[in-house]
C-alpha positions, 0 to 999 in steps of 0.5 A: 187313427188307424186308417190314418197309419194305413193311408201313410204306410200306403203312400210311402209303399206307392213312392217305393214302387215308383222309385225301384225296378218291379223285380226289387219292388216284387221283393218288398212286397213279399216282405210286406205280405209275409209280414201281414201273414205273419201276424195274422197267425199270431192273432189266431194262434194265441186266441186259441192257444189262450182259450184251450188254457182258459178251458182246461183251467176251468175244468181242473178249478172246478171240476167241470168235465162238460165245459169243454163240450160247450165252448164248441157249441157257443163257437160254431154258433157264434161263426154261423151268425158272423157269416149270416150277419157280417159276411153275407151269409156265405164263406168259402172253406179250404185251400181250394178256393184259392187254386179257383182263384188263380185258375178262374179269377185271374188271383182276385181274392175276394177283399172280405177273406183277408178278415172272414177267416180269421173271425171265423176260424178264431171262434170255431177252432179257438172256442173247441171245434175240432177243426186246424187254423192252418188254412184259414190262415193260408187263405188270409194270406193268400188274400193279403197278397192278391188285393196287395197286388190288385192296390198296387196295379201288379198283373196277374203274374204278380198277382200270382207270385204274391198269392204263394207269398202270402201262403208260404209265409202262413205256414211258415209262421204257424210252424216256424218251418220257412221251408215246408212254407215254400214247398207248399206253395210250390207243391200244393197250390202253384203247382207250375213256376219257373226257379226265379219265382223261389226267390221272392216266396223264400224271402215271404217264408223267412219274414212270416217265420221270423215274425212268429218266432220273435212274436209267439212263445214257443209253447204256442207253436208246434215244436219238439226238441225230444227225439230218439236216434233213427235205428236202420233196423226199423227199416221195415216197420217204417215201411208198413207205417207207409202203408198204414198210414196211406190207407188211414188218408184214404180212410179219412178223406172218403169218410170226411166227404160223406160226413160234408154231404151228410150236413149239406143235404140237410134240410135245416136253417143255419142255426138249427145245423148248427145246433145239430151238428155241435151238439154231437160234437160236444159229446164226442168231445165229453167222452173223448176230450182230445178231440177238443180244438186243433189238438196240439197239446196232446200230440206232443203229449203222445210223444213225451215219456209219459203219454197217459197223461192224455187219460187225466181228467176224462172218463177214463182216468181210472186206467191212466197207468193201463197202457192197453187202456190208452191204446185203445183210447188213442185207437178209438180218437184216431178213428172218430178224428174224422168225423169230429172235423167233418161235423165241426166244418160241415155244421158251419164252423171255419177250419181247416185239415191240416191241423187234423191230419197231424193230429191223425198221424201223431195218433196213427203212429203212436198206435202202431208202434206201442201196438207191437211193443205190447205184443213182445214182437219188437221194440220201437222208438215210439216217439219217432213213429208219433213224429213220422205218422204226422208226414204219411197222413199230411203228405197221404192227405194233401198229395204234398210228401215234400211238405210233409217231410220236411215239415216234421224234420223242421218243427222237430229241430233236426233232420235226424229222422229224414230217412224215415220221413222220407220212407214213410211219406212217398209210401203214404203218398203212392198208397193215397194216390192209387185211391184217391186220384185229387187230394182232399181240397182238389176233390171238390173241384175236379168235381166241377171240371176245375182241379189243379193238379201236378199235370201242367197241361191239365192245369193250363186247360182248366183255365180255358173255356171252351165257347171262347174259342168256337167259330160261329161263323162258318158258312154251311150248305143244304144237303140238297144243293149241288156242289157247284154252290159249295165250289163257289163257298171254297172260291170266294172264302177260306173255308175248308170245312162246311156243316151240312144242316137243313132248314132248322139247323140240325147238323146232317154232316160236314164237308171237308174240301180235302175230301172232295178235292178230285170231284169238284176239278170234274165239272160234269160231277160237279153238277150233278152230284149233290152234297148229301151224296159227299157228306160224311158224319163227325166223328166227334161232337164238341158242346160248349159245356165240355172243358177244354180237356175234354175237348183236346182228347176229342181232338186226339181220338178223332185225329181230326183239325176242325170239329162240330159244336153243337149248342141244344142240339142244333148246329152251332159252329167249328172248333179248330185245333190249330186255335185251341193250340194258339189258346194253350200257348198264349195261357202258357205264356201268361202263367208262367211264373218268372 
């Protein structure tokens, strides 16, 4: 029956394209996409909104502090034998494997992620895994719209387009912020479009935001409606927030990384890391229970008038009214928030960042700003610095201080702290990127020779591969010939460049016509002089393993318009500058986004 409903929506979507220009049907597929991203969100968000109620009620009902810690253990197991048993054994994680997508795959999307994340994700962060649904749901959005357009034959601009759509929408309805949606599609992930491509990602943003909202009770989305005033006198404090919460990113990222390299080493099976792993989750969470799922509830715990309530039912409950107590609470969580996240994703469970790095930064500014209350050295808006701490450590994070800013003006209903967001996030940005030159889901990538960055001509070469555009066949010469057999060459093709090589092709050296020019008009040194005597050494080697960037500072170092390729190191052919400039323009033209 169900297929039955797809089969009509498909067809009457199929008469829709043939009966509207391609510019009004990219505009109904940005509607449709935001929409399919949209209820994806809703599916996540209530399975693990219901969860952590169902959990909490559990606990308080029976007084079983341990039940929290086990629902994560049962979760990240239950996720690795999804993917063993229904996935194939193996899923991507993080947002960055939709910028490999657009870069490498021409956005082709695998069909499966439009489901893997979503089942996933659902049980890891649904049943406790101290991980966020943020990009998983960006990723299922993504996935919506690049198989939307691959169904409907659209190209691979389109493709793109519709990839933005579909994250602008997820974030979008995970929030109910349409504007941070857009700016991280455009900020984060499709990092070169033109003005007109804002139309279609603005109207997918709207559609996923109003669906949430008529969909999803406000108490399951991340929403404030209490907030103090911005005073200027706190100027500085929010000045020393920035820095604080820059060197936290920094602090987060590399420690993440290490926690991921730690579990992918290991040599174990999948249910035994798996074990491994959520078994030390589960303590953390014991001992420390805000640790447990996205966290959400108790980041607006901190920024309500009565934060030791994050103290009831833990270990600590004895000191709920002790405020130096709570502090070095939130301090300790603030702290071992990193490494929850890195354990839960790293021992198989699906998850994403976003989600941690608010929770972070709700944590980061509470600390610091009832750190300096206590002390007597001032008195500041705590609530507004638990709100503002979220936008330095996303924005520090992920590179996006445009998302992180309005993100938090949007969920918090008002604009009234967009000076300090704005203060707080550049600086956190600046401090991050000092540090850590790729955000945390581009590291893996430039790893590998693939990040997608804000520099456009970096990006476009990224998506160039170098053995598309060697020569192989480039006549060559003997170092021992005379160079009456090069004039010959030059005379009958159009050859200014020759690799010198011998009998196993070794590179000796190359001849370049312009450098020769006066000696082969002299017919008596043309016969007599051999070309070992005229040939000079590259001052650059290319292998086809070097990426296009590479191969264009080679380029620029060596002033040079042709250069050596070398395969094994043996001789292989010519690389041309004036090509590799006709490859970048021709990729320009392809992935500007109009």
């Amino acid at each position: 029956m169900f297929k039955k409903y797809i089969s009509k929506l498909e067809t009457i979507i199929a008469f829709a394209q043939s009966m509207l220009t391609p510019k009004q049907f990219i505009f109904l597929s940005a509607i449709l996409v935001g929409i399919s991203a949209a209820f994806a969100v809703i599916v996540l968000k209530t399975f693990a909104h219901w969860v952590f109620y169902f959990a909490t009620y559990v606990s308080g009902i029976l007084k079983l502090g341990f039940i929290n810690s086990i629902l994560p253990i049962i979760g990240i197991l239950l996720t690795v034998f999804v993917v063993k048993r229904v996935l194939g054994g193996t899923i991507q994680k993080g947002t960055s494997q939709i910028l490999y997508a657009v870069a490498k795959k021409a956005s082709i999307i695998p069909k499966k992620q439009m489901y893997a994340q979503i089942v996933t994700s659902s049980l890891t962060v649904g049943l406790g895994g101290s991980a966020g649904l943020e990009s998983p749901i960006v990723i299922t959005g993504a996935a919506f719209g690049s198989n939307y357009a691959q169904k409907y034959k659209l190209s691979y601009k389109d493709r793109t387009l519709l990839i933005g759509c579909g994250v602008a929408a997820g974030i979008a309805a995970a929030f109910n912020a349409p504007i941070a949606g857009v700016l991280f599609a455009i900020e984060v992930l499709l990092v070169d479009v033109s003005i007109a491509a804002f139309t279609p990602i603005m109207i997918a943003a709207a559609t996923g935001a109003l669906v949430s909202v008529i969909a999803l009770d406000e108490e399951i989305l991340l929403s404030f409606k209490q907030q103090q005033s911005f005073d200027y006198h706190n100027i500085i404090f929010y000045v020393l927030l920035g820095l604080f919460t820059g060197f936290i990113s920094v602090y987060y990222s590399r420690n993440f990384q290490k926690v991921e390299h730690f579990f992918a080493r290991l040599k174990l099976s999948p249910y035994k890391k798996a074990l491994f792993g959520s078994s030390i989750l589960a303590i953390l969470i014991f001992i420390f229970p805000t640790l447990f799922g996205e966290g959400y509830e108790s980041i607006k715990t901190l920024s309500d008038n009565d934060p030791g309530k994050l103290l009831e039912n833990t270990l600590f409950s004895g000191f709920r009214d002790n405020s130096w107590a709570l502090l070095v609470f939130v301090g300790l969580t603030m702290m071992l928030k990193v490494f929850a996240t890195g354990i839960t994703l790293g021992s198989g469970g699906n998850g994403g960042n976003f989600a941690p790095s608010l929770f972070l930064g709700s944590y980061v500014g509470f600390f610091f700003s009832k750190f300096l209350n206590l002390t007597g050295l001032t008195k500041l808006p705590v609530s507004n610095f638990t709100l503002v701490g979220m936008a330095g450590i996303l924005s520090g994070l992920f590179h996006a201080p445009l998302t992180a800013i309005f993100l938090i003006a949007e969920i918090t209903g008002g604009y009234n702290l967009m000076i300090p967001l704005m203060i707080v996030a550049s600086i956190s940005f600046a401090i991050s990127k000092r540090f850590e030159k790729h955000s945390m889901d581009v590291k893996n990538l430039a790893k590998k020779g693939h990040a997608f960055t804000s520099n456009k001509d970096t990006n476009i070469l990224s998506t160039l591969e170098t053995t598309s555009i060697i020569q192989t066949d480039y006549l060559t010469v003997s170092p021992d010939e005379n160079l009456e057999r090069l004039v010959d060459l030059i005379s009958h093709s159009n050859q200014v460049i020759f690799a010198v090589v011998d009998t196993e092709k070794n590179l000796l050296g190359i001849v370049h016509f312009n450098d020769i020019r006066e000696i082969i008009f002299n017919t008596y040194r043309v016969k007599y002089t051999l070309v070992r005597e005229i040939m000079i050494e590259p001052s650059e080697i290319i292998s086809p393993d070097d990426s296009m960037e590479m191969v264009m500072n080679k380029f620029e170092k060596s002033k040079k318009a042709f250069l050596p390729v070398l395969k094994e190191g043996k001789y292989y052919g010519f690389i041309s500058k004036s090509v590799a400039l006709e490859a970048y323009r021709t990729k320009l033209k392809s992935m500007t986004i109009e």
